[in-house]
N, C-alpha and C positions, 0 to 999 in steps of 0.2 A: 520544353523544346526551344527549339532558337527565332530568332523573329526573320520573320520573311519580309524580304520588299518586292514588290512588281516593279517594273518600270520600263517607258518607251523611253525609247531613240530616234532621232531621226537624222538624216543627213541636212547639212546647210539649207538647203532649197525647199525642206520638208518635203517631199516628192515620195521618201519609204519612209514609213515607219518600221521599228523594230519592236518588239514585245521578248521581255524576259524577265525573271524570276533567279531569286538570289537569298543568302543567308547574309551575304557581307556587299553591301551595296558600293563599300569605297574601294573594296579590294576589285570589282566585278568592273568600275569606270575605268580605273586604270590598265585593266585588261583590255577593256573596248579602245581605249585611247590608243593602248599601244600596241595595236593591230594583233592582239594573242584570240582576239574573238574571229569568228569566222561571221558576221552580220551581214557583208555585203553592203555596206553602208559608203564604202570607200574611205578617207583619211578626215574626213570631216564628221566627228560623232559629238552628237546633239543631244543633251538628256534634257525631254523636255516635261517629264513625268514620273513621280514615283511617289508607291503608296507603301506603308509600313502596316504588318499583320505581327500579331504574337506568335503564330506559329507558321513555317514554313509550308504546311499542307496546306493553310488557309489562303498562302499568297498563289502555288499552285492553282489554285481551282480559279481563286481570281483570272491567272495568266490566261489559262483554256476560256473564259469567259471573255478576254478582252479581246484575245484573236480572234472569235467568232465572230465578232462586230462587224459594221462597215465604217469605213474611213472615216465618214460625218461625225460619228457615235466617238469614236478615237477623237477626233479633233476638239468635240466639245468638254469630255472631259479631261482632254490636258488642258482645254482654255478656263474649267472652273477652278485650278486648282494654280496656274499658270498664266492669267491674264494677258501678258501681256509677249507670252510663248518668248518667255527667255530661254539661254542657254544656261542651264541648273548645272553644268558642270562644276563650276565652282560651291555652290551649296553642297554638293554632294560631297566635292571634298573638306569637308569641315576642316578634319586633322590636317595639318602641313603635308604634305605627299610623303608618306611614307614605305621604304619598303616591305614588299609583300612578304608575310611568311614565309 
């Protein structure tokens, strides 16, 4: 199977978080960047979290598990993974911005 990432979003202000679930986590920023995601997030998308699973189900059930949380629960585990709640946008783009498929 293909590998799964989880991962939040949040707007500048962190004020919403986003939750979602992906095969191609580079292909999936550039969509949120370039407003092809519906998030609600507005023009400013924040990746401040993302986990990698081997398989795509595994990241699924992750996702349904992190939505159910509350906010605190959210906050703490982007801050053990994200100390210092940067913007991961650029880690996520490893490769040079490439286009999509």
């Amino acid at each position: 199977g293909k590998n799964g990432y989880v991962y939040i979003l949040s707007n500048t202000h962190r004020t919403v978080f986003y939750i979602g679930v992906t095969s191609d986590l580079e292909s999936r920023a550039y969509q949120h960047e370039n407003g092809l995601m519906k998030g609600g997030l507005g023009n400013t998308i924040v990746f401040d979290f993302y986990e990698v699973f081997n398989h795509i189900e595994s990241a699924v059930a992750r996702e349904k598990l992190l939505k159910k949380r509350k906010r605190e629960w959210k906050e703490r585990i982007i801050k053990e993974m994200n100390p210092e709640m940067r913007r991961l946008n650029d880690d996520v783009f490893r490769k040079k911005r490439r286009f999509l498929p």
